[in-house]
C-alpha positions as a Markdown table, in Angstrom:
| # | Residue | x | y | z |
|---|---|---|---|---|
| 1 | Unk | -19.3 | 2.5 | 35.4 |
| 2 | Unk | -16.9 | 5.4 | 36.6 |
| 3 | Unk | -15.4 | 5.7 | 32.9 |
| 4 | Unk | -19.0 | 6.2 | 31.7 |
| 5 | Unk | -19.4 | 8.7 | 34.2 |
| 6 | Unk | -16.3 | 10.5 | 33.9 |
| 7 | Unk | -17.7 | 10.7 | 29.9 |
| 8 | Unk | -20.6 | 12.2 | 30.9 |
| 9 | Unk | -18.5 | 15.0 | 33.0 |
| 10 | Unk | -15.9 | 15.7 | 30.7 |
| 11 | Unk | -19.2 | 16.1 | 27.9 |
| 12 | Unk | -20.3 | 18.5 | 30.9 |
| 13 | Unk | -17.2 | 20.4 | 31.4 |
| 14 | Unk | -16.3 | 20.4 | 27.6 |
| 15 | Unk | -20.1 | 22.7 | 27.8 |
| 16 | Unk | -18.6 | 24.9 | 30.4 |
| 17 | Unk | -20.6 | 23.1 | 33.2 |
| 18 | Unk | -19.1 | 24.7 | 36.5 |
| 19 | Unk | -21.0 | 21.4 | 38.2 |
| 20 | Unk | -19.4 | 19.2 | 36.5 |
| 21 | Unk | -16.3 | 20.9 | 37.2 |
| 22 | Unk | -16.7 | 20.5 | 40.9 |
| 23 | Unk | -17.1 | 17.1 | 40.7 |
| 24 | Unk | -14.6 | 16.3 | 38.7 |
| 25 | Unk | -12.3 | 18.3 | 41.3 |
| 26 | Unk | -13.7 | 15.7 | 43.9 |
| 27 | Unk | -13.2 | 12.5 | 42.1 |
| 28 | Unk | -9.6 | 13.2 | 40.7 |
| 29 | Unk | -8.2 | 15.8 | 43.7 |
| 30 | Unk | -6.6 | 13.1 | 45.3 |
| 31 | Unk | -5.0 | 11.0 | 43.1 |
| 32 | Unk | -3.5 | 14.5 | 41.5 |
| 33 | Unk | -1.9 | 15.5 | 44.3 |
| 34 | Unk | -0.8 | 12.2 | 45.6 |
| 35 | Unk | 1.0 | 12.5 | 41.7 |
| 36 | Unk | 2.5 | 15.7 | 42.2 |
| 37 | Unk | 3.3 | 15.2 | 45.7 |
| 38 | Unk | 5.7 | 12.3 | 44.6 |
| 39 | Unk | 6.8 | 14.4 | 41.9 |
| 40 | Unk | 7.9 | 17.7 | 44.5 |
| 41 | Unk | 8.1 | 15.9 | 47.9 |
| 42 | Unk | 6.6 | 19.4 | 49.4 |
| 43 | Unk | 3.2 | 19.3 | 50.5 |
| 44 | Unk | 3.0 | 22.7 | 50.1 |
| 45 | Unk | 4.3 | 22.9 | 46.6 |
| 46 | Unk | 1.8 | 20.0 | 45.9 |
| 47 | Unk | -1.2 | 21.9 | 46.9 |
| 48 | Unk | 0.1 | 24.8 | 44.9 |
| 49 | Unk | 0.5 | 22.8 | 41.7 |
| 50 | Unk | -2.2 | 20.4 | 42.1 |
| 51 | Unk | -4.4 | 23.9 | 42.1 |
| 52 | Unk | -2.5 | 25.3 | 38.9 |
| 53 | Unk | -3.2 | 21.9 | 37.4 |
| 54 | Unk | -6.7 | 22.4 | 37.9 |
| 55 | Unk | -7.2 | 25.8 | 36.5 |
| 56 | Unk | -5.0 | 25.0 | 33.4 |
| 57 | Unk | -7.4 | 22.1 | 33.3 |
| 58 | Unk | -9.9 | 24.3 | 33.0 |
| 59 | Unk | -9.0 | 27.0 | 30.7 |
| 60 | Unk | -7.5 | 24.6 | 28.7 |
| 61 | Unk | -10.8 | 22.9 | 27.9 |
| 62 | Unk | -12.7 | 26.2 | 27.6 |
| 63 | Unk | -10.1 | 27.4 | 25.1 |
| 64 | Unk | -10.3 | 23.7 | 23.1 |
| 65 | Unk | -13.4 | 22.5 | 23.1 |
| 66 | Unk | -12.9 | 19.8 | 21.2 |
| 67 | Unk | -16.2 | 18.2 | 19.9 |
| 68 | Unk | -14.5 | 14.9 | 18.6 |
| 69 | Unk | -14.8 | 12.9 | 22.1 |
| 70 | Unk | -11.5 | 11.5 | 22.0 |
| 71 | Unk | -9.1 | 11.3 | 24.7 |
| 72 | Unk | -9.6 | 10.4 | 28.5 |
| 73 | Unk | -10.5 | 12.9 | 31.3 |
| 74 | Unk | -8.0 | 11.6 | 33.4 |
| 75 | Unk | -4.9 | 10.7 | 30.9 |
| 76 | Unk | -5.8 | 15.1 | 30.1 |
| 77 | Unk | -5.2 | 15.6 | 34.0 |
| 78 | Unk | -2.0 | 13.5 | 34.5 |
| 79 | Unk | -0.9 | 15.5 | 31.3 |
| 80 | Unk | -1.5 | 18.7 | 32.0 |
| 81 | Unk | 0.2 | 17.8 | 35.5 |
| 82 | Unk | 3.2 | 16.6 | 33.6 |
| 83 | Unk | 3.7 | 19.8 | 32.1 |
| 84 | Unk | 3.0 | 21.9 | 35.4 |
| 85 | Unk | 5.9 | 20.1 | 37.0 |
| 86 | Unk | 8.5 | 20.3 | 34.4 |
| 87 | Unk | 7.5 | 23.5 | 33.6 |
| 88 | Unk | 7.8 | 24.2 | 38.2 |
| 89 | Unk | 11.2 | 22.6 | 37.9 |
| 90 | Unk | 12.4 | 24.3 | 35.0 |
| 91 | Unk | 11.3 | 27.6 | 36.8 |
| 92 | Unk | 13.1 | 26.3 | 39.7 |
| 93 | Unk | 16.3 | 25.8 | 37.7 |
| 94 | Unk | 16.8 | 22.9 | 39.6 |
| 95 | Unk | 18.9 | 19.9 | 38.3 |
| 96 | Unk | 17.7 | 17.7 | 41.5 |
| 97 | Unk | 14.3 | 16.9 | 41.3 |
| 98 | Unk | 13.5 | 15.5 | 44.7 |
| 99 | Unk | 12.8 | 12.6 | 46.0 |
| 100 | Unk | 9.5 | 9.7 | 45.4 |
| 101 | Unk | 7.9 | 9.1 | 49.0 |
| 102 | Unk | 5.6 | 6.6 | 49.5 |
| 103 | Unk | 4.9 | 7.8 | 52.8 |
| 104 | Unk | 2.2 | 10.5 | 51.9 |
| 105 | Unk | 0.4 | 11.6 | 55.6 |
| 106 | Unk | -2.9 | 12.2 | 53.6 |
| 107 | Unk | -3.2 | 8.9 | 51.6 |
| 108 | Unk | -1.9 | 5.5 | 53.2 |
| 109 | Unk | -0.9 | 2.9 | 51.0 |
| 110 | Unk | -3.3 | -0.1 | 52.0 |
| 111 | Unk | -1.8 | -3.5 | 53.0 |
| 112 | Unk | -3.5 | -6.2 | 50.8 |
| 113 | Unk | -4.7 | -8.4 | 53.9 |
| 114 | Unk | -5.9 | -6.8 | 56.9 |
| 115 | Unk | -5.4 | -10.1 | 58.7 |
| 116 | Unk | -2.1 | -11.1 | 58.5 |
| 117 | Unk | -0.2 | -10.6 | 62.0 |
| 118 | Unk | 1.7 | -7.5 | 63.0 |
| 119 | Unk | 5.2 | -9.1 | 62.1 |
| 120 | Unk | 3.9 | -10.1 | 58.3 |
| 121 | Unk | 2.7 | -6.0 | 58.5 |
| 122 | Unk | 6.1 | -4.8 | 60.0 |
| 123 | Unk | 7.9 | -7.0 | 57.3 |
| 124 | Unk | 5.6 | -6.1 | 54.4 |
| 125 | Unk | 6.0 | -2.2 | 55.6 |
| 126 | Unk | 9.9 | -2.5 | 55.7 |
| 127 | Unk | 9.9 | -3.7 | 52.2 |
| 128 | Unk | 7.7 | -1.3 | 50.8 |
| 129 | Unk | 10.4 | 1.5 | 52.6 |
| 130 | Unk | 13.1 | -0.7 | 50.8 |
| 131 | Unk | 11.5 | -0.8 | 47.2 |
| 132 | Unk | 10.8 | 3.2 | 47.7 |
| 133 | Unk | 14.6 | 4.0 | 48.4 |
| 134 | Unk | 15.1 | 2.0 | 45.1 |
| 135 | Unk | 13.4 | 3.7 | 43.2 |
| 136 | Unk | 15.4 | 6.8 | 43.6 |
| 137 | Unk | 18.0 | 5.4 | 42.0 |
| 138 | Unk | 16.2 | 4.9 | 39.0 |
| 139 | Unk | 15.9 | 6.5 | 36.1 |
| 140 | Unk | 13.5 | 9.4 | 36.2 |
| 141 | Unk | 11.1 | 8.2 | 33.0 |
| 142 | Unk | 11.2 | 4.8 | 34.7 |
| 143 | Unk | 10.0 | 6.2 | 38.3 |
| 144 | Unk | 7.4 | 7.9 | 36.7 |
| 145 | Unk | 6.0 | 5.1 | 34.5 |
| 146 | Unk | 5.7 | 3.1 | 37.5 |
| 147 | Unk | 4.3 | 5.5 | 39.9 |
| 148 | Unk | 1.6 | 6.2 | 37.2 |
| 149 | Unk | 0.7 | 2.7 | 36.7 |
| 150 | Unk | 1.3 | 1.1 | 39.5 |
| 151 | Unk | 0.2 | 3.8 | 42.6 |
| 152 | Unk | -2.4 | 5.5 | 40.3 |
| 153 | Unk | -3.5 | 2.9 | 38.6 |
| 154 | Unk | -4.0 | 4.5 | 35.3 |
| 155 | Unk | -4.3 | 2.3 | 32.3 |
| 156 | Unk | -1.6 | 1.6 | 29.5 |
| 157 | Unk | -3.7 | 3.3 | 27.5 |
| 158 | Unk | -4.3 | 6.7 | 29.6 |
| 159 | Unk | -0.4 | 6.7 | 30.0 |
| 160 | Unk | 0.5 | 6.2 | 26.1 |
| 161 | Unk | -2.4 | 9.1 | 25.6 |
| 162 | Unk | -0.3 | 11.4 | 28.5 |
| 163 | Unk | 3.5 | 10.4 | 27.0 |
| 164 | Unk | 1.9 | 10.8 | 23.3 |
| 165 | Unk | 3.3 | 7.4 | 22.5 |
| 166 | Unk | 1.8 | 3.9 | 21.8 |
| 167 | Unk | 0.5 | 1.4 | 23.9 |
| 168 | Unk | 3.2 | -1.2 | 23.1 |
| 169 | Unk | 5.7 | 1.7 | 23.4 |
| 170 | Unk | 4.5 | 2.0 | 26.7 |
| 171 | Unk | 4.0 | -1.5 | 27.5 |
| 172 | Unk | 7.6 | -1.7 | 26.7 |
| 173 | Unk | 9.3 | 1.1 | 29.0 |
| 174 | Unk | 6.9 | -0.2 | 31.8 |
| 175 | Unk | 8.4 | -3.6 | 31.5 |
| 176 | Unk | 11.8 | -2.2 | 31.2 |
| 177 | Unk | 11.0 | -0.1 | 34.3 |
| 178 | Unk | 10.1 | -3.0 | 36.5 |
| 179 | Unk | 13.0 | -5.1 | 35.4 |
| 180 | Unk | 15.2 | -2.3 | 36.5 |
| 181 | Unk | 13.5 | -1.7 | 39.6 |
| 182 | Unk | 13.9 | -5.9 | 40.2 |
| 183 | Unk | 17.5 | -5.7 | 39.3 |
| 184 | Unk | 17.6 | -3.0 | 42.0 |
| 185 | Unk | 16.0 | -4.8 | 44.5 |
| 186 | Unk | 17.4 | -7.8 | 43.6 |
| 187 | Unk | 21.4 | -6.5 | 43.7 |
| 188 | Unk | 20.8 | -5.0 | 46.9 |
| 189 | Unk | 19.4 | -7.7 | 48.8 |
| 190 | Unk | 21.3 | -10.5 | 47.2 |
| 191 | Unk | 18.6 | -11.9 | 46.1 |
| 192 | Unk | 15.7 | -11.6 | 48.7 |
């Protein structure tokens, strides 16, 4: 029901509805930043992009409004949020591009069973810090696939729409990513 209603908006928007717009600020604000924020590790040069991404978002649709209903709402978001932070960093001329923290203070990462004791929860916690310093060492493409499919839970499908490539494409560097990430893991705690 959400993807018929984030049809509906992005119908609205594509009309220059400044309602629709609002509400599609609302719905996607957080997962935007929480993308970008991964992507800068400032929370100040989050907010700043997240905003950008959102005006180019905007003008971009005003400027295109294309009538043939293809593409996603949200795979246009996470694209035009791509290019806002290659296009930061390459303003930046920086050759490091930060670090991927899972530890975001506005969105906790939810443990999968509220129940389980406080040891299972500190254990669970310290692998989740483990698996996030691993993922520094991977490749950039590779830490981007999985944030995007894993942590924002985009489709295959949105993703091969925001890298312009093909589902099995995509299927195929995500299982290449997760492989690495396990080899990662796996070499550094002998085997956990």
């Amino acid at each position: 029901m959400a993807r018929l209603s984030d049809k509906i908006l992005f119908f609205r928007l594509r009309q220059k509805d400044k309602d629709a717009f609002s509400r599609i600020y609302e719905l996607h604000i957080d997962n935007i930043y929480r993308f970008v924020y991964f992507k800068v590790g400032s929370h100040e040069e989050a907010e700043d992009l997240t905003s950008a991404i959102f005006l180019k978002t905007w003008n971009y649709l005003q400027e295109n409004n294309r009538e043939d209903g293809s593409g996603s709402l949200r795979a246009l978001l996470y694209k035009i949020a791509r290019t806002t932070i290659i296009d930061h960093y390459r303003k930046k001329s920086l050759e490091n591009r930060g670090q991927v923290y899972l530890d975001n203070d506005k969105k906790e990462i939810p443990l999968p069973d509220e129940n389980q004791d406080m040891e299972k929860k500190m254990e669970l916690f310290s692998d989740l810090n483990f698996v996030a310093k691993k993922m520094l060492d991977l490749k950039e493409e590779y830490r981007e696939l999985i944030i995007l499919r894993y942590i924002q839970e985009l489709s295959v499908g949105e993703i091969a729409e925001i890298y312009s490539k093909s589902r099995g494409n995509i299927r195929v560097q995500i299982f290449r990513a997760i492989k690495a990430l396990k080899d990662l893991v796996n070499e550094e705690s002998g085997g956990r």
